[in-house]
mmCIF entry with sequence, helices, sheets and N, C-alpha, C, O atoms, coordinates in Angstrom:
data_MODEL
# 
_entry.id   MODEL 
# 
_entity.id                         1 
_entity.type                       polymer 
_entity.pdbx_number_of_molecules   1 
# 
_entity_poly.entity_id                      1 
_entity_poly.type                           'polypeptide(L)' 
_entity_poly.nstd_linkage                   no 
_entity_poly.nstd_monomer                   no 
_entity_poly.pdbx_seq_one_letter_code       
;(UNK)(UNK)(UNK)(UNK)(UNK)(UNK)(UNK)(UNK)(UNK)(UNK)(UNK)(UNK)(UNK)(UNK)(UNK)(UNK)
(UNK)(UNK)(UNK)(UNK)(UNK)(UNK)(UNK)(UNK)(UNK)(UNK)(UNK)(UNK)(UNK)(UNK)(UNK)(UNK)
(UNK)(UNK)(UNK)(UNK)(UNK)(UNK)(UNK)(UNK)(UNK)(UNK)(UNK)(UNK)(UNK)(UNK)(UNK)(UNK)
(UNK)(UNK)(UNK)(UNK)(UNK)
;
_entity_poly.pdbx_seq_one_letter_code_can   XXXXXXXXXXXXXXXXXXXXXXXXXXXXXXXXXXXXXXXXXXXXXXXXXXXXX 
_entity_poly.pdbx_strand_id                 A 
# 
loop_
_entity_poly_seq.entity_id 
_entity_poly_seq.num 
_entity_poly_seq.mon_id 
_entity_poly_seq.hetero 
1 1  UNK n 
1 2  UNK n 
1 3  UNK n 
1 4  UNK n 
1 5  UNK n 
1 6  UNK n 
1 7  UNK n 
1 8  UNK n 
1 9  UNK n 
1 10 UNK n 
1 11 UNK n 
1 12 UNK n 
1 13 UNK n 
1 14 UNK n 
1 15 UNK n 
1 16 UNK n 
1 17 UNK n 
1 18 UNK n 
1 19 UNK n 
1 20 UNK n 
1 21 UNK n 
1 22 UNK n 
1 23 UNK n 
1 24 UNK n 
1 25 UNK n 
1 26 UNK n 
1 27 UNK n 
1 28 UNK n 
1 29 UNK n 
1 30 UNK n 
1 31 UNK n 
1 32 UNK n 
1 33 UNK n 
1 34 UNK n 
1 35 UNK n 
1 36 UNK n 
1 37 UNK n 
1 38 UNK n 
1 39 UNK n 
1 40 UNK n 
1 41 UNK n 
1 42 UNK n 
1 43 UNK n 
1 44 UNK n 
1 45 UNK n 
1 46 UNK n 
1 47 UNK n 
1 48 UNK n 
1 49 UNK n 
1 50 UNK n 
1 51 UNK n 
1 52 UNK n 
1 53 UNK n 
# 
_struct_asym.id          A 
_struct_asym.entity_id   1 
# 
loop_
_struct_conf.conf_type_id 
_struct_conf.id 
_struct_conf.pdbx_PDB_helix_id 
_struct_conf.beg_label_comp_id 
_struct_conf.beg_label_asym_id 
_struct_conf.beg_label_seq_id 
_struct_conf.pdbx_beg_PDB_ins_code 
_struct_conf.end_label_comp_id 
_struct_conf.end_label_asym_id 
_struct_conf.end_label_seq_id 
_struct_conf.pdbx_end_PDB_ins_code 
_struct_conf.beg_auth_comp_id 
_struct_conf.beg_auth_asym_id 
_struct_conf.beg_auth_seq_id 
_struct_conf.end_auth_comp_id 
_struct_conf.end_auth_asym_id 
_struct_conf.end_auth_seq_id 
_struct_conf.pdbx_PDB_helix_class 
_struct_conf.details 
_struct_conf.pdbx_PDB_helix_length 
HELX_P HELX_P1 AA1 UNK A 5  ? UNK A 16 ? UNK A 5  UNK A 16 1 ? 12 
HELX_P HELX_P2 AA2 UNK A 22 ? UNK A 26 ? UNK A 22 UNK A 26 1 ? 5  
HELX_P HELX_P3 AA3 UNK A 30 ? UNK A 33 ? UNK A 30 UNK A 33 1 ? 4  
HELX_P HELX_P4 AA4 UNK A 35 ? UNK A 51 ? UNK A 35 UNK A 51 1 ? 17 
# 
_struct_conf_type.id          HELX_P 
_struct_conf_type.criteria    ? 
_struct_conf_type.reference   ? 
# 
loop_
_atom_site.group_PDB 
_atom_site.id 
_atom_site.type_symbol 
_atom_site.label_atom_id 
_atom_site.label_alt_id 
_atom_site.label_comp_id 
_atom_site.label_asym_id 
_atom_site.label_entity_id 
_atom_site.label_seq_id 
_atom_site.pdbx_PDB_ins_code 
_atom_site.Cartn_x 
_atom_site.Cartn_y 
_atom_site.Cartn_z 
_atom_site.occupancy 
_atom_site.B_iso_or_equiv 
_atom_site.pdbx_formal_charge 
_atom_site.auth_seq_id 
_atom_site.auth_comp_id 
_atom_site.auth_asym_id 
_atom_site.auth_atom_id 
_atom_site.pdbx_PDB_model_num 
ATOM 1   N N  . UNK A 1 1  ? 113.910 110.263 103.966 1.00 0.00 ? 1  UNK A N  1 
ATOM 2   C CA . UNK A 1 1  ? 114.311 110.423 102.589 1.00 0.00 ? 1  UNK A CA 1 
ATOM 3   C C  . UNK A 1 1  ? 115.454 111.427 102.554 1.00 0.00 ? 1  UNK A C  1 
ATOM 4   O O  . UNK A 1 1  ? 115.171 112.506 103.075 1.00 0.00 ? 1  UNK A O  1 
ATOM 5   N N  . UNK A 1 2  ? 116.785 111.305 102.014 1.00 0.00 ? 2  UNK A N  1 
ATOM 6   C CA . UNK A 1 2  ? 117.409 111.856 101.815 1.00 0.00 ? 2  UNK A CA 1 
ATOM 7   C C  . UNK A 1 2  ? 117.000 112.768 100.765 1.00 0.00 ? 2  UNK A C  1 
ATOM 8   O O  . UNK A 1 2  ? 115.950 112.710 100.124 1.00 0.00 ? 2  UNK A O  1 
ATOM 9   N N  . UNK A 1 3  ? 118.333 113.978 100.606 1.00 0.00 ? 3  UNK A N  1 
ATOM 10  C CA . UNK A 1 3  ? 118.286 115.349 99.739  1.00 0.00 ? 3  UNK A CA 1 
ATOM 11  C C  . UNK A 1 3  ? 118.105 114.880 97.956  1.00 0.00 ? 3  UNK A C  1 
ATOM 12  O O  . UNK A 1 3  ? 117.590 115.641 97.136  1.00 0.00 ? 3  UNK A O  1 
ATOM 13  N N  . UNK A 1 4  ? 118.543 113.752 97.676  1.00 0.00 ? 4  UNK A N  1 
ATOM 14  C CA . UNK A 1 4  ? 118.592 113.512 96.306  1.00 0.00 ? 4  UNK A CA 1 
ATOM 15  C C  . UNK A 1 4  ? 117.501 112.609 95.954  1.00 0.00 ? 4  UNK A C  1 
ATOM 16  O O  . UNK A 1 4  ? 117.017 112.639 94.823  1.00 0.00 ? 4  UNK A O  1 
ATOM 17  N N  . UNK A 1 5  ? 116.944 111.535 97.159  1.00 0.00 ? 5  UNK A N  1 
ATOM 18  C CA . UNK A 1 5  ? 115.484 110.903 97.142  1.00 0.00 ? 5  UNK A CA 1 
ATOM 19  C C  . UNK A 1 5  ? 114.498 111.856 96.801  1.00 0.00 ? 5  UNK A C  1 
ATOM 20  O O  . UNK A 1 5  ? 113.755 111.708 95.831  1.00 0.00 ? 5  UNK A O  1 
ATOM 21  N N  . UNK A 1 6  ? 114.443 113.387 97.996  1.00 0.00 ? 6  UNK A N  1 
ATOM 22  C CA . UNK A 1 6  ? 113.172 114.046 97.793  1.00 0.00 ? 6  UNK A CA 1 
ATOM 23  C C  . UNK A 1 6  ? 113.400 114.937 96.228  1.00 0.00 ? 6  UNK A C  1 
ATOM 24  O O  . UNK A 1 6  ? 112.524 115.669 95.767  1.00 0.00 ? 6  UNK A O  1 
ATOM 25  N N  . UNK A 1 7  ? 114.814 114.686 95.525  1.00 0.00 ? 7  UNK A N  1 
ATOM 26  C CA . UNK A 1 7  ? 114.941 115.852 94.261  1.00 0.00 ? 7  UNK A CA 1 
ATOM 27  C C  . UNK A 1 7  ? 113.967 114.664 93.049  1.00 0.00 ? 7  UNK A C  1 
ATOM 28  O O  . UNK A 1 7  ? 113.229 114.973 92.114  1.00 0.00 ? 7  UNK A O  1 
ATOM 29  N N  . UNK A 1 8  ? 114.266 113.628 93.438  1.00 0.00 ? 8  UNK A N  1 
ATOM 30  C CA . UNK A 1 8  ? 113.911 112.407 92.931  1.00 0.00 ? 8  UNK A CA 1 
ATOM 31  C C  . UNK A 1 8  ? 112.256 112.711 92.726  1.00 0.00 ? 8  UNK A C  1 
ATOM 32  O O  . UNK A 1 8  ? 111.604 112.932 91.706  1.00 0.00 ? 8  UNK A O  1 
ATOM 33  N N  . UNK A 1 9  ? 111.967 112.645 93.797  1.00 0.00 ? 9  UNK A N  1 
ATOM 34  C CA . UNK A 1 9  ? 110.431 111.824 94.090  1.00 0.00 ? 9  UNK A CA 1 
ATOM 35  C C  . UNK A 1 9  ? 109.931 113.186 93.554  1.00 0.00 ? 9  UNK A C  1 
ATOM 36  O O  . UNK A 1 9  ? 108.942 113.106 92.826  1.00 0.00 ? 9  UNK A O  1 
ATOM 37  N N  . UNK A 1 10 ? 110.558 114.736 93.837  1.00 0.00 ? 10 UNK A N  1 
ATOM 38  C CA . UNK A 1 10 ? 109.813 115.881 93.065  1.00 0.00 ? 10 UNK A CA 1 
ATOM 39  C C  . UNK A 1 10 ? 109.717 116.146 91.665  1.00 0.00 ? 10 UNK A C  1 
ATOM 40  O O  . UNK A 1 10 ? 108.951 116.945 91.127  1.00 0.00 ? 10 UNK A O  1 
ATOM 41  N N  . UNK A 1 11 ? 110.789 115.207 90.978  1.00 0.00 ? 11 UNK A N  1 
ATOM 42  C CA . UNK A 1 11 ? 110.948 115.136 89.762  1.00 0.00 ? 11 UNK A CA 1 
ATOM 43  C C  . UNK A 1 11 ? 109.772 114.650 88.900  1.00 0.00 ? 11 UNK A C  1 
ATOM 44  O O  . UNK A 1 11 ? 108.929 115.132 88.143  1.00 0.00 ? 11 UNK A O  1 
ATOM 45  N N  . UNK A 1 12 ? 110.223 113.169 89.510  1.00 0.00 ? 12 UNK A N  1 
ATOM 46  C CA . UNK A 1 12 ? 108.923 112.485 89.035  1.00 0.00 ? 12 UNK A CA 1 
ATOM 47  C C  . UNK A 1 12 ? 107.242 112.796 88.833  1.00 0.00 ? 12 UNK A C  1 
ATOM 48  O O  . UNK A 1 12 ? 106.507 112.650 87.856  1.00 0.00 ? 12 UNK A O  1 
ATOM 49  N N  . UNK A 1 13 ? 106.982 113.312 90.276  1.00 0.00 ? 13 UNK A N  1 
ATOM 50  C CA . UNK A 1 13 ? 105.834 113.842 90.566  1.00 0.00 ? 13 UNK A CA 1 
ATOM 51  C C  . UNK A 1 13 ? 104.918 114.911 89.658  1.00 0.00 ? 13 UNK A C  1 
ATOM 52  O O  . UNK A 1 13 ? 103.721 115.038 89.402  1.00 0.00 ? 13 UNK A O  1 
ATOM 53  N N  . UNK A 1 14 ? 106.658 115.888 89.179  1.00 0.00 ? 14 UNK A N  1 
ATOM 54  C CA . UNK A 1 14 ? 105.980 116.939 88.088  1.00 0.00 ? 14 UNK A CA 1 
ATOM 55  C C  . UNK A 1 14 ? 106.179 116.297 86.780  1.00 0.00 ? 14 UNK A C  1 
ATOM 56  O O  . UNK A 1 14 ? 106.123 117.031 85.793  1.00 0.00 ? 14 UNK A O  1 
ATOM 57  N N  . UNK A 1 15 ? 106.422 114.926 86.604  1.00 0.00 ? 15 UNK A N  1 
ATOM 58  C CA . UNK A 1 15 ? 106.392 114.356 85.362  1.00 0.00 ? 15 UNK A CA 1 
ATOM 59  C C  . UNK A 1 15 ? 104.722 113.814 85.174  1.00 0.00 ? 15 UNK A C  1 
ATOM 60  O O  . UNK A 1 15 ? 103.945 113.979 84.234  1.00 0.00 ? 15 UNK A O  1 
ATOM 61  N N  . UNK A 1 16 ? 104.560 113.147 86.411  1.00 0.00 ? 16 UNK A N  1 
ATOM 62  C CA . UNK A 1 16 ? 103.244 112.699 86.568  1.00 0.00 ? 16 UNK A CA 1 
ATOM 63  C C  . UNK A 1 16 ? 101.966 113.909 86.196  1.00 0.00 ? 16 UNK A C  1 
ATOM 64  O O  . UNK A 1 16 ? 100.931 113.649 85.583  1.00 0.00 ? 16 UNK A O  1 
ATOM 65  N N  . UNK A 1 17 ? 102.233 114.824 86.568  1.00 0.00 ? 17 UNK A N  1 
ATOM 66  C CA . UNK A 1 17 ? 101.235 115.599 86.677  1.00 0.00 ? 17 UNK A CA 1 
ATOM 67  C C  . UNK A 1 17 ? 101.648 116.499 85.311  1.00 0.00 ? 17 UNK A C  1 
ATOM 68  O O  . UNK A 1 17 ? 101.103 117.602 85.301  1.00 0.00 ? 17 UNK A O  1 
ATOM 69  N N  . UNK A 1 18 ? 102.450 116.236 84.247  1.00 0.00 ? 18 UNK A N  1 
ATOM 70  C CA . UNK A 1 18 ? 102.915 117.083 82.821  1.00 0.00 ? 18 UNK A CA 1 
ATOM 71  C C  . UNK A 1 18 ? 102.059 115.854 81.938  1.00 0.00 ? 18 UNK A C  1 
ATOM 72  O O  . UNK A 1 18 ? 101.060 115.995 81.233  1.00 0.00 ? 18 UNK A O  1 
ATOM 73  N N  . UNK A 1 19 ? 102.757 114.735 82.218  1.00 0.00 ? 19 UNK A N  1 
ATOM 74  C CA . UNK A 1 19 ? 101.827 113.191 81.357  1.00 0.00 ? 19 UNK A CA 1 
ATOM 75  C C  . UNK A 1 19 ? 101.098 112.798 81.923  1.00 0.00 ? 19 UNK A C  1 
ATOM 76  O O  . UNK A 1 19 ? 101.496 112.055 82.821  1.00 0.00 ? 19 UNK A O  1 
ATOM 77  N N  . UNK A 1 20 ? 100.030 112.947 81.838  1.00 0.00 ? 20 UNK A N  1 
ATOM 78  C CA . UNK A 1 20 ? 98.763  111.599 82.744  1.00 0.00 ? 20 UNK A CA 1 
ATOM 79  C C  . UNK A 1 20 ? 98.997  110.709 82.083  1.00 0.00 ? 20 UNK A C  1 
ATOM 80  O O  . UNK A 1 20 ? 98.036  110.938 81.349  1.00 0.00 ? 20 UNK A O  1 
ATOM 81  N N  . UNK A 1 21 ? 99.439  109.830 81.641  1.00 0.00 ? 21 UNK A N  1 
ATOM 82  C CA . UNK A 1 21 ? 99.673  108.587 80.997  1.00 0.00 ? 21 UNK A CA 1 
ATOM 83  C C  . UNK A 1 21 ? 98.385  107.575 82.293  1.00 0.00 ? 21 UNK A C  1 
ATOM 84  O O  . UNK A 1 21 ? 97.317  106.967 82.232  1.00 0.00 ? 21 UNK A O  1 
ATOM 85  N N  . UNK A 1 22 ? 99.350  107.940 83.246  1.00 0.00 ? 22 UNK A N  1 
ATOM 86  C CA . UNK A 1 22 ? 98.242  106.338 84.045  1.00 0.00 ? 22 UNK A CA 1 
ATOM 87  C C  . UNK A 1 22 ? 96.740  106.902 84.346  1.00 0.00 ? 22 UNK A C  1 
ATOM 88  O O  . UNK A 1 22 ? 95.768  106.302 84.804  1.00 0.00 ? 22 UNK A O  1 
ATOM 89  N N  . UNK A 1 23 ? 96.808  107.554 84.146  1.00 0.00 ? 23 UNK A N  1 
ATOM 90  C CA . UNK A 1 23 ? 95.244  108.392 84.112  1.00 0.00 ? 23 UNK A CA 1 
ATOM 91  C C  . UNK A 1 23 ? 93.984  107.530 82.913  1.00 0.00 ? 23 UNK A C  1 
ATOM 92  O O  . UNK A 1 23 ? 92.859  107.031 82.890  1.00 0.00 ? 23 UNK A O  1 
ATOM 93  N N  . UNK A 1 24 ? 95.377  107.882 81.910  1.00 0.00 ? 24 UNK A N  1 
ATOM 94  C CA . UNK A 1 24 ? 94.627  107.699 80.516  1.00 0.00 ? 24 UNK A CA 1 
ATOM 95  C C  . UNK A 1 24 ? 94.566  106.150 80.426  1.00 0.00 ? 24 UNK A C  1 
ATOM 96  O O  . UNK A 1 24 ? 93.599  105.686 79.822  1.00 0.00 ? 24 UNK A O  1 
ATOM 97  N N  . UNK A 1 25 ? 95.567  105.208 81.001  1.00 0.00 ? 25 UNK A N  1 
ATOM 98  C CA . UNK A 1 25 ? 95.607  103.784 81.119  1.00 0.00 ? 25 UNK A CA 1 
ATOM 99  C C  . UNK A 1 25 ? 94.388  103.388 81.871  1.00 0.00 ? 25 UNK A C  1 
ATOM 100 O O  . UNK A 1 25 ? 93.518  102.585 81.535  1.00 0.00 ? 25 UNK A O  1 
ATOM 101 N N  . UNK A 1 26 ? 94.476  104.009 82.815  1.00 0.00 ? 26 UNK A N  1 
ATOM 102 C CA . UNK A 1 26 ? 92.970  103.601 83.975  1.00 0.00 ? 26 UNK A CA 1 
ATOM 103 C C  . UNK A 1 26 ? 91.514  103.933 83.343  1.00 0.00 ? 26 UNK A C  1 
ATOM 104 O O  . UNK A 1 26 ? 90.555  103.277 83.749  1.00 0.00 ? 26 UNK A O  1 
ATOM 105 N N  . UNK A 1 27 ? 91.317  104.983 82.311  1.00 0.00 ? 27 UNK A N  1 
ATOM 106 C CA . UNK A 1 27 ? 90.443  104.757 81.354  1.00 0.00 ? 27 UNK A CA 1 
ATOM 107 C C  . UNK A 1 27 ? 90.233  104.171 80.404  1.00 0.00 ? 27 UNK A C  1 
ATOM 108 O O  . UNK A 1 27 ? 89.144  104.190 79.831  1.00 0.00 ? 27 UNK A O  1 
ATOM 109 N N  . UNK A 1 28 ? 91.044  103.643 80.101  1.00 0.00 ? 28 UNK A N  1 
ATOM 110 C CA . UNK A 1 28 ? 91.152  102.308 78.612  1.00 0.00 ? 28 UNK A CA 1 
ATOM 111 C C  . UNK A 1 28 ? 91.275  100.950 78.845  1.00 0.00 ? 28 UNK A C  1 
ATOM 112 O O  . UNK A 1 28 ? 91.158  100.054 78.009  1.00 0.00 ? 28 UNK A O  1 
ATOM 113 N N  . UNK A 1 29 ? 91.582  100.816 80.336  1.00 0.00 ? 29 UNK A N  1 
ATOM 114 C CA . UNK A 1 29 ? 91.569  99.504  80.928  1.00 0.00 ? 29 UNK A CA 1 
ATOM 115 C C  . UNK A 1 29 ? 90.617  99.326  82.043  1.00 0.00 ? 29 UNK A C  1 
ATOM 116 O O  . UNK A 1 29 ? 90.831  100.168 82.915  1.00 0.00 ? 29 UNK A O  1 
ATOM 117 N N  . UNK A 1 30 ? 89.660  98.543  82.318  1.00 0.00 ? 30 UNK A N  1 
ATOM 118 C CA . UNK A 1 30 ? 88.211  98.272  82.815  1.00 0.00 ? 30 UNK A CA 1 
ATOM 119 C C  . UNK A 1 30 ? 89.240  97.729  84.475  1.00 0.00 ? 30 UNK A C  1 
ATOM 120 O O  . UNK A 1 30 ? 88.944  98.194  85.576  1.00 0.00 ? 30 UNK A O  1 
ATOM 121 N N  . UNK A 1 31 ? 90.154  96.927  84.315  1.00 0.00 ? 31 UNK A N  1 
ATOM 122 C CA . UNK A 1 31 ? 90.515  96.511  85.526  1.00 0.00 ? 31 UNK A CA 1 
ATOM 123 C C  . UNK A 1 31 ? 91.451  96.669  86.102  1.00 0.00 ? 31 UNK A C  1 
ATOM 124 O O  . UNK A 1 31 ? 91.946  95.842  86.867  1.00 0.00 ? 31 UNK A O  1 
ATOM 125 N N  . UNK A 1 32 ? 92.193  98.542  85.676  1.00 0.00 ? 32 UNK A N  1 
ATOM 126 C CA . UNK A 1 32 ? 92.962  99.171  86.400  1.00 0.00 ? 32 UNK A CA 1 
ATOM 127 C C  . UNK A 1 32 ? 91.864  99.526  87.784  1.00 0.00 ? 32 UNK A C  1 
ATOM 128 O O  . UNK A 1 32 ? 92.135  99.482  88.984  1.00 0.00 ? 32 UNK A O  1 
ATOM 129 N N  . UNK A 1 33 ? 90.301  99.953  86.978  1.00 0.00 ? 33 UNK A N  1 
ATOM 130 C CA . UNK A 1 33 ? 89.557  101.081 87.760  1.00 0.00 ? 33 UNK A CA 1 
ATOM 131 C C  . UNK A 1 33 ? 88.925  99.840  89.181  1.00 0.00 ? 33 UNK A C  1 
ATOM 132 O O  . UNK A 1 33 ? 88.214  100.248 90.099  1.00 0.00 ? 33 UNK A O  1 
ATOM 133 N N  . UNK A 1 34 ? 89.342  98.474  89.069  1.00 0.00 ? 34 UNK A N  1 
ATOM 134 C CA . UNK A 1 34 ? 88.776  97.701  89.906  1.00 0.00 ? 34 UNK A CA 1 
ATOM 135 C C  . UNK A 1 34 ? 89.427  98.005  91.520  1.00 0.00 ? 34 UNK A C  1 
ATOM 136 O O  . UNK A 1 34 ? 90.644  97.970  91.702  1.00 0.00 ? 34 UNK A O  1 
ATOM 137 N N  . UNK A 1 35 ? 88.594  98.261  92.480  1.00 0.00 ? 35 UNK A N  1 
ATOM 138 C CA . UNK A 1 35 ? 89.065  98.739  94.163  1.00 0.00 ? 35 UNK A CA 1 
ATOM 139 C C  . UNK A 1 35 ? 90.133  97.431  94.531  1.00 0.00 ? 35 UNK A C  1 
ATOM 140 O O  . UNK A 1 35 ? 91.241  97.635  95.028  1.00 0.00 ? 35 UNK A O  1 
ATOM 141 N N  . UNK A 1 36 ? 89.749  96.415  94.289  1.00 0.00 ? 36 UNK A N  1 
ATOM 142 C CA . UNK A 1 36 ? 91.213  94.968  94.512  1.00 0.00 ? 36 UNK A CA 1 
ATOM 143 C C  . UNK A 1 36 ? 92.406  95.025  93.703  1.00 0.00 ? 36 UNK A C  1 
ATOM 144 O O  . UNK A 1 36 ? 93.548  94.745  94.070  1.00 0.00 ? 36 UNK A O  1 
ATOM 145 N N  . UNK A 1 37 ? 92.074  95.367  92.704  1.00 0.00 ? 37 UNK A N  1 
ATOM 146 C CA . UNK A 1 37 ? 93.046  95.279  91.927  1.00 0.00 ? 37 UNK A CA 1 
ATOM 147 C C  . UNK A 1 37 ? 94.140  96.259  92.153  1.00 0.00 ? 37 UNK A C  1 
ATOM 148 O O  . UNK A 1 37 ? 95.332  95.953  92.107  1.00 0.00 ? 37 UNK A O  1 
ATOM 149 N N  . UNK A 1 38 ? 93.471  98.008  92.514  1.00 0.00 ? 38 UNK A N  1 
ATOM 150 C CA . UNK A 1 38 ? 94.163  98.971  92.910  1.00 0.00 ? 38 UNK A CA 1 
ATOM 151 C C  . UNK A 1 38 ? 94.545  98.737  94.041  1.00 0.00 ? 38 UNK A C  1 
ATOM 152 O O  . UNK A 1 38 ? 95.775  98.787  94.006  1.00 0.00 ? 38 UNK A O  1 
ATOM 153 N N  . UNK A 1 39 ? 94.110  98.445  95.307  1.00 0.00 ? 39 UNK A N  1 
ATOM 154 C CA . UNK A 1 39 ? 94.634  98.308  96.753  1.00 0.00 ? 39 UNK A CA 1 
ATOM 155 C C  . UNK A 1 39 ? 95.696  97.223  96.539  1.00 0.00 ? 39 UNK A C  1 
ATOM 156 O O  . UNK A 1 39 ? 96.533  97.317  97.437  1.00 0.00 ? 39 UNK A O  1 
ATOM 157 N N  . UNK A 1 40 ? 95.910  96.463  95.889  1.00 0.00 ? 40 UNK A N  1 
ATOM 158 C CA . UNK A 1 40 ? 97.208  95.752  95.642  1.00 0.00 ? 40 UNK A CA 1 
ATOM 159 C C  . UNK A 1 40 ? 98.305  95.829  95.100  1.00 0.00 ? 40 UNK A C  1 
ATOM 160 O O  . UNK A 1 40 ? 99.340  95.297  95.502  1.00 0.00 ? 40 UNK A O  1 
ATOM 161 N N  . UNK A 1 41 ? 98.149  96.601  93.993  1.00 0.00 ? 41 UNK A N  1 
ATOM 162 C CA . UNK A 1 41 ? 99.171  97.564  93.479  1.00 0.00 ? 41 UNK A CA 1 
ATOM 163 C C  . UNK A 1 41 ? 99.923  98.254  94.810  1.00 0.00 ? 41 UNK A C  1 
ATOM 164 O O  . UNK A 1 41 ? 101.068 98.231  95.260  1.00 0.00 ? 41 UNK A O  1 
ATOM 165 N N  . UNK A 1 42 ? 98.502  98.958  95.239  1.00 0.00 ? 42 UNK A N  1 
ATOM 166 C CA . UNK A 1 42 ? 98.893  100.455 96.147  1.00 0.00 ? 42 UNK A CA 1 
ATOM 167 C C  . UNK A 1 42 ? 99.936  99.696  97.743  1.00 0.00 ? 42 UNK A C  1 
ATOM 168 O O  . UNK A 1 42 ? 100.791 100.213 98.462  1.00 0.00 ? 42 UNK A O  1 
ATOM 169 N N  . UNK A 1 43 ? 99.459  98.643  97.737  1.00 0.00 ? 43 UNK A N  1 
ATOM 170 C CA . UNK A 1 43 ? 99.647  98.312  99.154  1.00 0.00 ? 43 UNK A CA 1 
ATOM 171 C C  . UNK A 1 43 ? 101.392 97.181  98.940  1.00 0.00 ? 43 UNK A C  1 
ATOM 172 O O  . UNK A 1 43 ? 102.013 96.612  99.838  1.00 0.00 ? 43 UNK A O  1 
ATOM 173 N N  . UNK A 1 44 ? 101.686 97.221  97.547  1.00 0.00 ? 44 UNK A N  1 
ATOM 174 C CA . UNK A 1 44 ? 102.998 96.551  97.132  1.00 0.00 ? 44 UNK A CA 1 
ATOM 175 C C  . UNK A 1 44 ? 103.831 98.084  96.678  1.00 0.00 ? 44 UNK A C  1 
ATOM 176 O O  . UNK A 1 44 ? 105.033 98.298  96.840  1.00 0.00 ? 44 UNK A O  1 
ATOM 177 N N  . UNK A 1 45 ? 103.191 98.688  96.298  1.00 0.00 ? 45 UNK A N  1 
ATOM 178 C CA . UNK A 1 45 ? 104.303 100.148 96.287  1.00 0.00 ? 45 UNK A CA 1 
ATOM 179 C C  . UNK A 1 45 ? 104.540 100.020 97.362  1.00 0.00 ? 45 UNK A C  1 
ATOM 180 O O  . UNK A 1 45 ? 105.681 99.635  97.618  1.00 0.00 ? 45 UNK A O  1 
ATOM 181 N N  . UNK A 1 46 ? 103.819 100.214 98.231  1.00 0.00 ? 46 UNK A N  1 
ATOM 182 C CA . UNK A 1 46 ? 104.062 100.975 100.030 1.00 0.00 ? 46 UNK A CA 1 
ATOM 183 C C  . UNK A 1 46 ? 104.707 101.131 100.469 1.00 0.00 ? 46 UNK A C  1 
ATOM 184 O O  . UNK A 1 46 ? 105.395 102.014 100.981 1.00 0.00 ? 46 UNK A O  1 
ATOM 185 N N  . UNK A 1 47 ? 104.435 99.011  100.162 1.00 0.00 ? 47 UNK A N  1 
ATOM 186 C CA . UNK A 1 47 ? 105.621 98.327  100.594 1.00 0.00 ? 47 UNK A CA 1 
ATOM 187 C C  . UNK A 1 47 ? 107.603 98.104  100.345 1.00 0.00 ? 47 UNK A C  1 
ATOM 188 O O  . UNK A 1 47 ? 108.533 97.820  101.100 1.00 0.00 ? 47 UNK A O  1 
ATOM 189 N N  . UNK A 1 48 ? 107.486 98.383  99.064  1.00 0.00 ? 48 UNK A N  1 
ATOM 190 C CA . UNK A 1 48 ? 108.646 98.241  98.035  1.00 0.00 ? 48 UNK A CA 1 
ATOM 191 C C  . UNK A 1 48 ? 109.645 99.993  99.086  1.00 0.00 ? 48 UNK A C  1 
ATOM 192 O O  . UNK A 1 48 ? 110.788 99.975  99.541  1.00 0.00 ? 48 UNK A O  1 
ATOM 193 N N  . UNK A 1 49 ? 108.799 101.008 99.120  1.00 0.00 ? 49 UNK A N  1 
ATOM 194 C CA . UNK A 1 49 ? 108.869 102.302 99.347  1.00 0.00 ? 49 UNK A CA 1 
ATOM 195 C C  . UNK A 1 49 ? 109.412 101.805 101.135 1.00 0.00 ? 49 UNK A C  1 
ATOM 196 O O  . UNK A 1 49 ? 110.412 102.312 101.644 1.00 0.00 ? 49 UNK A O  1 
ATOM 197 N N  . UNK A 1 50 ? 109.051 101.373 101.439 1.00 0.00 ? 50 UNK A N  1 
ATOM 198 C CA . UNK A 1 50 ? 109.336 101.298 103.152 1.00 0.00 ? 50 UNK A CA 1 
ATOM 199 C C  . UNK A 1 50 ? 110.800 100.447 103.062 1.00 0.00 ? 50 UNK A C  1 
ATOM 200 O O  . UNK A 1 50 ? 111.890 100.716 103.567 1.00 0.00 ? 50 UNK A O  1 
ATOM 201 N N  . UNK A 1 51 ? 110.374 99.305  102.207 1.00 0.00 ? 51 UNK A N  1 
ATOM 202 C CA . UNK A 1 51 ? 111.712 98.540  102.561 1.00 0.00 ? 51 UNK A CA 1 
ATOM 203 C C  . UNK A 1 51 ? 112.789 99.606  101.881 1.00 0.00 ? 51 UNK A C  1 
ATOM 204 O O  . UNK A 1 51 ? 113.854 99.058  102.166 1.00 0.00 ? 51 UNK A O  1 
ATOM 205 N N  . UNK A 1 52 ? 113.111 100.744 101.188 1.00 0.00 ? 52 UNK A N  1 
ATOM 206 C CA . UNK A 1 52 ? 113.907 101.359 101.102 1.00 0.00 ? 52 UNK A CA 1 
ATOM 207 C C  . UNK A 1 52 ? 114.085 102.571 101.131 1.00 0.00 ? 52 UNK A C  1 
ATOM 208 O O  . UNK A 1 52 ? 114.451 103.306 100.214 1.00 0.00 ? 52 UNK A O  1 
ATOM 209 N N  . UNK A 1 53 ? 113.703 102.946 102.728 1.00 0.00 ? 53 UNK A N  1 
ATOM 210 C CA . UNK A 1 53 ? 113.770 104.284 103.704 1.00 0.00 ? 53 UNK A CA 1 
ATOM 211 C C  . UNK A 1 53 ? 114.933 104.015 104.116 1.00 0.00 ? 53 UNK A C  1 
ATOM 212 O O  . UNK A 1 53 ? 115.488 104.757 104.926 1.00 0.00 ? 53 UNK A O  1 
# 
């Protein structure tokens, strides 16, 4: 990760943790909290994230 990726990804991160927004989504929606449903999400970020290292 370059110098402006990691200013990036720290940005975001303290946005995440100022809004829980997906926090509050994963409690109002029954099939965010499902283990398939999340490992597929998680495992297409990963992916999206690798193809652009």
């Amino acid at each position: 990760m370059n110098q402006s990726q990691e200013a990036i990804y720290r940005e975001l991160m303290g946005e995440i943790d100022r809004y829980p927004i997906l926090e509050r989504a994963v409690a109002e929606a029954p099939l965010l909290s499902e283990t398939s449903f999340t490992e597929t999400i998680r495992s297409s970020v990963q992916r999206i994230l690798d193809e652009n290292q």
